[in-house]
N, C-alpha and C positions, 0 to 999 in steps of 0.2 A: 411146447407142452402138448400132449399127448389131450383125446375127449379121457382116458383111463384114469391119466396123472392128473387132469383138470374134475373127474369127480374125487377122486381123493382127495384133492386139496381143499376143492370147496365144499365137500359133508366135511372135510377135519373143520374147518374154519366154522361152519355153522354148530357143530358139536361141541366144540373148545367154549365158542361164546355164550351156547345156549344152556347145556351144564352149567357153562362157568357162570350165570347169573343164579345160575339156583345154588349155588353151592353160594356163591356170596351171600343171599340168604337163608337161606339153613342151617349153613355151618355155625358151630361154634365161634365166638369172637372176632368175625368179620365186621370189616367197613358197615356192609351193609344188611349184617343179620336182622332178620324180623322186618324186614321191608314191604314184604308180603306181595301179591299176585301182579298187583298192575307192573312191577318192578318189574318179575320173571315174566310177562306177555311179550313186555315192551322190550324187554333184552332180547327174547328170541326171536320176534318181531325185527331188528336188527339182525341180529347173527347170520336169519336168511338171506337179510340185503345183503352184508357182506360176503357169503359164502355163493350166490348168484352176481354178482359184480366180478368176483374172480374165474370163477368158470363158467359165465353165462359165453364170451366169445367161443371159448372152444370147444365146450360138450354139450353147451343148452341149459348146462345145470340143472340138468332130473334132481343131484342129491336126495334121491328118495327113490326106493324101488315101484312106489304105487303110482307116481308121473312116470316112470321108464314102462311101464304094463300100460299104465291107463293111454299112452298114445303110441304103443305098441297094437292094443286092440281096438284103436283108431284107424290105422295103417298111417301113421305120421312118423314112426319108426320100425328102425329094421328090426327084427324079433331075433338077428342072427348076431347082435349089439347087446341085448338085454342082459344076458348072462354078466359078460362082462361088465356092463355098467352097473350090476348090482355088484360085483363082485368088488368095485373098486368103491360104494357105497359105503358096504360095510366094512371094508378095511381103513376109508377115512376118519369113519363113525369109533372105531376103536382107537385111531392113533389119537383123536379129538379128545374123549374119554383119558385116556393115560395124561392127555396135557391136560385137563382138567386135576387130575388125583394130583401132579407134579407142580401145580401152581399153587394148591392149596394143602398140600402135605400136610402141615404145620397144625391145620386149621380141624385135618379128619382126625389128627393123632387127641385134640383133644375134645372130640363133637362125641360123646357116647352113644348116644342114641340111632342104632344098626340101618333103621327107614330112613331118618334124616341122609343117612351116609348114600346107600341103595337109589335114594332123590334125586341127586344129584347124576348117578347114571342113568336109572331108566324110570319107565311110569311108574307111579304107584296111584289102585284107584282110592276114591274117597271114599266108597263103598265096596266091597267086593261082592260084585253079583256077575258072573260070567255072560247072564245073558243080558244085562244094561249095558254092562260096561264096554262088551261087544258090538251092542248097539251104537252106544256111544261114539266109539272107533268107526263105525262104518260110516255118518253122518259126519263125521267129521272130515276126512278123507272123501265121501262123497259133492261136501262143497269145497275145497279146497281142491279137485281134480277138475270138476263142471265148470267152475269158475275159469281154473286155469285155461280151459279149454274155449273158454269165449272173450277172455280179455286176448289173448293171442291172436284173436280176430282172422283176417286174409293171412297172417303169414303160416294157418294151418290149410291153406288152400292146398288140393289133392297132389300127389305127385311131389308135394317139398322134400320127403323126410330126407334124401340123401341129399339137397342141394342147400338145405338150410338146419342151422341147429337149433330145433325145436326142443323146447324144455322151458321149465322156470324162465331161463334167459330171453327166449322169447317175447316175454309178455313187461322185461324191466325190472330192475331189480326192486324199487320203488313200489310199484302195485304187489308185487307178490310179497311183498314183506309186509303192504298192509291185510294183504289179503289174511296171511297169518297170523295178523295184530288179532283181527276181529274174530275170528276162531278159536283162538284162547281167551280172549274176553267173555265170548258168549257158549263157546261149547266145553271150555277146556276144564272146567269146575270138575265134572267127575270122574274123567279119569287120566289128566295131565295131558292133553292130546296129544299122542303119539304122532299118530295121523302118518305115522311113515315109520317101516318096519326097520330098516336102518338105524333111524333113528336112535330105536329102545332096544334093538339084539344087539348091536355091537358095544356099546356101552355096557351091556349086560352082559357079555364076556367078559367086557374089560374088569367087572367089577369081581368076578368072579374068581378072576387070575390073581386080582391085587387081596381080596380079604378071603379070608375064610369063611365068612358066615352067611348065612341064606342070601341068593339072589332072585328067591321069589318065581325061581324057573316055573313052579304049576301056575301061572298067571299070563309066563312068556308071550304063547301063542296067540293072547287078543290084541296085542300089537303089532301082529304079524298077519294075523288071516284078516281083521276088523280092514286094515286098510288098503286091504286086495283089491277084498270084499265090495268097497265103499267105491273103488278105483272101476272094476267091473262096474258096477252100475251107474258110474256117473259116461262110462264108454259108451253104455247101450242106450243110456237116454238121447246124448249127444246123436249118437247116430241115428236113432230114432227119430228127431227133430231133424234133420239135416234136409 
């Protein structure tokens, strides 16, 4: 398996599971409708282990374009890698998404409610204010980046990026799925932590493909620039402290 085929597989894998717990609460007549936030933390909380367990040996498991940037402008990675591992982000993040809508078919055909549906692809804030909810995103992504970047400890010592696969996999699949426990616990109330631009565009195509009705595109961009944004600044602190 390929670092390419090995983000694909594990953003699908963290996508399928991480959707797939919200859709099991959201949806209409699910197992576990109405189960509410701890459920959806704790499931995504998971999804990450699982999806860094699979491609932690062979790509480092960025699964997320703001880890592929934020130790890109580290120098812990090659910048002439980046394209591509975002590229193979978002296309895991979409197949994730379609297994999502195909496991639960049954479930959208009779869930009415258009944001419950839209949920289960991508963020929706709990307030809409471009300039919190952006904040939101960047704070969010700024401890989830900073963190990553100090539990990884020695094996981000200078000189690895081509001898070692630095990413999520680095640091265990265990700590970084807590680390994203506590993040949605404590940050992720107002605007579903994106925290990673993959994450919420490709699912947000996917949904776009599959229904007709609003995907909330004028919103898109603060799940995308928020956890650049957030990725930048936890780079330059890092390196500033060094």
């Amino acid at each position: 398996m390929s670092p390419f085929i090995a983000e694909i597989i594990g953003t699908m894998l963290v996508i399928l599971l991480g959707n797939g717990v919200v859709a099991n609460v959201v949806l209409k007549g699910t197992k576990g409708n109405n189960s509410g936030w701890i459920v959806i933390t704790t499931g995504w909380a998971f999804a990450v282990f699982v999806g860094v367990t699979v491609a932690g040996p062979i790509s480092g498991a960025h699964l997320n374009p703001a880890v592929t940037i934020g130790l890109a402008l580290i120098g812990k990675f090659a910048w002439s890698q980046v394209a591509s591992y975002i590229i193979a982000q978002l296309i895991g993040a979409m197949l994730g998404a379609f297994l999502v809508w195909l496991f639960h078919k049954d479930h959208f055909s009779i869930t009415e409610d258009e944001g419950s549906k839209l949920a289960c692809f991508s963020t929706i804030p709990a307030i809409r204010n471009n300039v919190s909810n952006l904040i939101s995103e960047i704070i969010g992504a700024f401890v989830l980046i900073f963190v990553i970047f100090y539990i990884a400890g020695p094996e981000l010592s200078i000189g690895t990026a081509t001898d070692t696969k630095i990413g999520l996999g680095s640091i265990g699949a265990l700590p970084v799925a807590i680390l994203v426990w506590a993040i949605g616990l404590s940050l992720g109330g107002t605007t579903g932590y994106a925290i990673n631009p993959a994450r919420d565009l490709g699912p947000r195509i996917t949904h776009a493909l599959l229904f007709k009705g609003s995907s909330n595109w004028d919103y898109a961009w603060i799940p995308i620039i928020g956890p650049i944004i957030g990725s930048g600044l936890a780079a330059l602190l890092y390196m500033t402290l060094l």
